[in-house]
C-alpha positions in Angstrom: 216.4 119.0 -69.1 217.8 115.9 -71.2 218.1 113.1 -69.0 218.5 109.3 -68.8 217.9 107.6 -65.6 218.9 103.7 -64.8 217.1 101.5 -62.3 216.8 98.2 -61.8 220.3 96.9 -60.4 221.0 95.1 -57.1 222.6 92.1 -55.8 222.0 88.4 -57.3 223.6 85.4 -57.2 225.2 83.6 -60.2 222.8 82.5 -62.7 219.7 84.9 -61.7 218.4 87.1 -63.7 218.0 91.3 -63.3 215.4 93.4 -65.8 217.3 96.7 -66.1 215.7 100.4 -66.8 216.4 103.2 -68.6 213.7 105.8 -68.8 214.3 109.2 -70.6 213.6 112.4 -69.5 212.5 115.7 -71.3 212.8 113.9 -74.7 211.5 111.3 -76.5 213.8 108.3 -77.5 211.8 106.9 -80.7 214.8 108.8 -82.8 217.5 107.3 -81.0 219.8 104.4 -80.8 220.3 103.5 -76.8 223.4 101.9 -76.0 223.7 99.6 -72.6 227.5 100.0 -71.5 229.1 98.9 -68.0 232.4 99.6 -66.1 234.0 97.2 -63.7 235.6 98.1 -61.1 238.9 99.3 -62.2 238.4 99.0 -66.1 237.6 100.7 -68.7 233.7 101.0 -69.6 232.6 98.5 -71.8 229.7 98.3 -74.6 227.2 96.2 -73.6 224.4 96.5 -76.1 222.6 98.6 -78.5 219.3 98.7 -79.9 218.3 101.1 -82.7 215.4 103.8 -82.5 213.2 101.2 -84.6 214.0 98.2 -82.6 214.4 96.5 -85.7 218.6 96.2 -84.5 220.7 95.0 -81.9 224.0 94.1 -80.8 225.5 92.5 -78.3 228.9 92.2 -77.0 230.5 88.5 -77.5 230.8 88.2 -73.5 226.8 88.7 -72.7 225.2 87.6 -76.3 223.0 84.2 -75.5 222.1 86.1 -72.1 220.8 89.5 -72.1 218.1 91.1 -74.1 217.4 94.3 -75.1 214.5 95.7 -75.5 212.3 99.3 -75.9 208.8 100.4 -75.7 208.7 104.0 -77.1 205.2 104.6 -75.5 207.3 104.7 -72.2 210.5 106.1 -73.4 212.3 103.4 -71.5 214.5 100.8 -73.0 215.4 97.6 -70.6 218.1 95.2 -70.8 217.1 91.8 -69.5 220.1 89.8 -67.9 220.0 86.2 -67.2 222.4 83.6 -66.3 224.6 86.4 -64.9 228.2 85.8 -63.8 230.4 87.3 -61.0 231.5 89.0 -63.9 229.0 90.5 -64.8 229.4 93.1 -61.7 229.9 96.5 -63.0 227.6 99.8 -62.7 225.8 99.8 -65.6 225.0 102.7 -67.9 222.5 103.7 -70.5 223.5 106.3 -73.7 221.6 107.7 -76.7 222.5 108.3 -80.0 220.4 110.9 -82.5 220.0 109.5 -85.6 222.7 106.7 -85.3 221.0 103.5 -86.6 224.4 101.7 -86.7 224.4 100.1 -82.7 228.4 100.4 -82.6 228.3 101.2 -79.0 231.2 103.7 -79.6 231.2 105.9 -76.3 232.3 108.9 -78.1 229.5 108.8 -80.6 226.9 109.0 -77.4 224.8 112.4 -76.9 223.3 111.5 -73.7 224.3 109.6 -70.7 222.4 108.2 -67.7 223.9 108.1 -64.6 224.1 104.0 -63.7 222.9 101.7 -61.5 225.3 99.2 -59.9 225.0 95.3 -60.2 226.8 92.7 -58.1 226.9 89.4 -59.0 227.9 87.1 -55.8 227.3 84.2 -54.0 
C-alpha cells in the first residue's frame, strides 16, 4: 500500500497564505524527489514545484517562484508546500508525486511513480 495523501487546502482570500501536506504512506520518501503539481479548472495540470530526496534542490515554476516554499522533513515522510501572497489564480486542486531516484526536479508528470490524490484550494474574495 503505496500511498500519498494531501491535506491542507481550503478557502483564502487574495494575499493569505496556506501550508500544504503531503504525507506518504507504506514507504519512505528520503529516496525520492516529490513534485507539487495543480490543475485548474478546465486546464491541463501544471508543475508546481519539486524538491529532491536530499532537500538540497528545488524548483519552482516562474508563476509561484517568490511565493511558495517547499519543504520536507523525512523523519515524517511529509513534504509541505508553503503558499503566500496567493492569487485567484492560484485556485486549482493541488497534487503531490514522487519520483525514485530522480534528483533532477523537472516536474515532468510522466516521470512520476506515485500520485496523491489532491486537495482543492480556492483563492477568492
Amino acid at each position: 500500500q503505496l500511498q500519498l495523501v494531501e491535506s491542507g487546502g481550503g478557502l483564502v482570500q487574495p494575499g493569505g497564505s496556506l501550508r500544504l501536506s503531503c504525507e506518504a504512506s507504506g514507504f519512505s520518501l528520503d529516496y525520492y524527489d516529490i513534485g507539487w503539481f495543480r490543475q485548474a479548472p478546465g486546464k491541463e495540470r501544471e508543475g508546481v514545484s519539486c524538491i529532491s530526496g536530499s532537500g538540497g534542490r528545488t524548483n519552482y515554476a516562474d508563476s509561484v517562484k517568490g511565493r511558495f516554499t517547499i519543504s520536507r522533513d523525512n523523519a515524517k515522510n511529509t513534504v509541505y508546500l508553503q503558499m503566500n501572497s496567493l492569487k485567484p489564480e492560484d485556485t486549482a486542486v493541488y497534487y503531490c508525486a514522487a519520483q525514485l531516484f530522480g534528483e533532477m526536479c523537472l516536474m515532468s508528470i510522466r516521470d512520476m511513480n506515485y500520485w496523491g490524490g489532491g486537495t482543492l484550494v480556492t483563492v477568492s474574495s
